[in-house]
N, C-alpha and C positions, 0 to 999 in steps of 0.2 A: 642583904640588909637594906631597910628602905633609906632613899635618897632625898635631902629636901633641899629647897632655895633659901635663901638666908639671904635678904636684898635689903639694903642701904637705899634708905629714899634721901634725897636730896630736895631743896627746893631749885625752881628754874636760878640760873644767873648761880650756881654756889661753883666758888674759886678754889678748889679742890688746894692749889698750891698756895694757899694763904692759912693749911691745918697747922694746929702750935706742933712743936716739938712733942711736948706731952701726947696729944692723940696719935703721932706715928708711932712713939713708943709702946703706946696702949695695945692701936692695931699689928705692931707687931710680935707685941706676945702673945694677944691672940690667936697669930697665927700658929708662933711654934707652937702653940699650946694646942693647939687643932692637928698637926704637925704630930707631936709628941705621942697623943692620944688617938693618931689615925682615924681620925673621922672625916679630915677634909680630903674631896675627892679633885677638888678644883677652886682658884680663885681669881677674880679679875675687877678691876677698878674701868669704867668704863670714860670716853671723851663727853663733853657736855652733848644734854640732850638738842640743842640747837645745832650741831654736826651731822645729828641722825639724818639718815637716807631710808624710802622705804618704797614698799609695792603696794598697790590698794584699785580693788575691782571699780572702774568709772561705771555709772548708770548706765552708759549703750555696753558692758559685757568687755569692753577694753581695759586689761591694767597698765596701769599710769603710776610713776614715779612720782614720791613727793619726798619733801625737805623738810627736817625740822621734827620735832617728836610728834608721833600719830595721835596721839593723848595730849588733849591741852589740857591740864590737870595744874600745873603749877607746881608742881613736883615731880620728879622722876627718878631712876632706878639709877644710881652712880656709880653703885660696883655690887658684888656679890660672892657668897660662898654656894658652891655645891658641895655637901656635907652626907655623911652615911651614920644615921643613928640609931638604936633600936628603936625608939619612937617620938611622937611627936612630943610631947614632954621633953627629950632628952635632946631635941634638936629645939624647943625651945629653949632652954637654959642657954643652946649656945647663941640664940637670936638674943637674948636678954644680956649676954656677955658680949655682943657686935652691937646692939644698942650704946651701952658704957663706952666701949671703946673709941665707937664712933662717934657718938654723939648726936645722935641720928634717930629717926622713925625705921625700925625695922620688920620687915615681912618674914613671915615662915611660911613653907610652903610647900607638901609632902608630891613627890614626882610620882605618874601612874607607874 
């Protein structure tokens, strides 16, 4: 069955430990409900993107570690599902049901 991402954007600086009661509850019937209905293969809530560590090819062919997310975008990915649906339609529904719960901008996003 194919596999999609299902990401949680966040803006920079969001205080993950300041969600109401209400959205834990939300995201965690989400989950049993992903749970229940075996489609979720994996999931993970990620540390802020100013944590990130990364690798990135220098102009003389040298790679060079950097800090801080590779994308200054003003937003990034704060946690995600890996999910098994028959298709993109039916893994969005569940991107649309991670929108709600989260409260959040969410991506779908089918794995080769």
């Amino acid at each position: 069955m194919p596999q999609f991402l299902v990401a949680i954007h966040h803006p920079d600086g969001y205080d993950g430990s300041k969600e109401s009661p209400d959205m834990t509850r939300d995201i965690d019937a989400l989950n049993a409900e992903m749970v229940a209905k075996e489609v979720r293969v994996f999931v993970g809530g990620l540390h802020p993107s100013d944590e990130a560590k990364g690798w990135e090819m220098a102009a003389e062919g040298d790679v060079k570690v950097f800090e801080g997310p590779y994308l200054r975008t003003g937003e990034h990915v704060g946690g995600f599902w890996v999910i098994e649906a028959p298709s993109m339609d039916d893994a969005m529904e569940w991107g649309r049901k991670a929108a709600i719960a989260c409260r959040a901008p969410v991506e779908v996003r089918q794995f080769h």
